[in-house]
Each structure stands twice: as C-alpha cells, then as structure tokens.
C-alpha positions in Angstrom: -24.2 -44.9 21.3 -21.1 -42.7 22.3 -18.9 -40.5 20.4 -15.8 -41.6 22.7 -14.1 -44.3 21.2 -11.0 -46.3 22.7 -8.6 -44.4 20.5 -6.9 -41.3 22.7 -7.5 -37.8 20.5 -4.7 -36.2 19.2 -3.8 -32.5 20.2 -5.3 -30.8 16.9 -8.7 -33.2 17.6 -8.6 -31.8 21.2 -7.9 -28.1 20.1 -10.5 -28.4 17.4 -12.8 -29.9 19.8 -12.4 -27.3 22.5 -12.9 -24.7 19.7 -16.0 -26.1 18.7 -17.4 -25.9 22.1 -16.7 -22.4 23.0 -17.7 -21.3 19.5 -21.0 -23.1 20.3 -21.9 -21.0 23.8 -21.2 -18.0 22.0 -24.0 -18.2 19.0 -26.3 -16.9 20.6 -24.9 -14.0 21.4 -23.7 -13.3 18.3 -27.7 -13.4 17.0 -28.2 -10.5 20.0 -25.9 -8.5 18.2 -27.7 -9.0 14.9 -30.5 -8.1 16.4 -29.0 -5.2 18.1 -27.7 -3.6 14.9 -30.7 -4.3 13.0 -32.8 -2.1 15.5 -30.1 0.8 15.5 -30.1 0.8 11.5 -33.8 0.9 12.0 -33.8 3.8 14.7 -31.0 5.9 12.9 -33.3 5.3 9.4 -35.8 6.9 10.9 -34.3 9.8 12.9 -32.8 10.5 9.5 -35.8 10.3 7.9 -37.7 12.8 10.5 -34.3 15.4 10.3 -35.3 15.1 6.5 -39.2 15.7 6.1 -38.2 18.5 8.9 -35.8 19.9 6.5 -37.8 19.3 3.5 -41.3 21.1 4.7 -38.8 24.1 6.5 -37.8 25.4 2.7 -39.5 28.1 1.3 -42.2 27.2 -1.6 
C-alpha cells in the first residue's frame, strides 16, 4: 500500500513533510550529544570530586 494518493499536497503538507524528514536524519545525532554531555557531567563529577578529597585530607587535623 502507498502513502501517495491522487490528491496533489498542499504547500504547508509539503513543508511539514520536508520538516519531518530532515528532523528524522538528525535524531541520532541529537542522542550523540546526550551521550556526550552525560560523560562530561560524569568526568567533571569526578575531577570535582578528586579536587575535593584532595582538599579535604590537605587540612590540618
């Protein structure tokens, strides 16, 4: 079965469609950049967590 019909789409169908389609290519990319963020909030967590327990055991008891 095919999604084209007989009926010509009108500009706002064709626009939405086009939109659609270059939204779709770029999905992946945008889960990348998730992924991306996640391990730089992961990697700055822990350099801040290593400045820290440096910090912490440099005090005086």
């Amino acid at each position: 079965m095919s999604t084209e019909t007989a009926l010509k789409r009108n500009s706002q169908q064709r626009r939405a469609h086009a939109v659609y389609a270059s939204l779709a290519h770029k999905r992946p990319m945008v889960g990348i950049l998730c992924a991306e963020m996640v391990a730089l909030a992961v990697f700055a967590l822990a350099a801040a967590g290593f400045i820290g327990l440096r910090a912490w055991l440099a005090l005086p008891n």
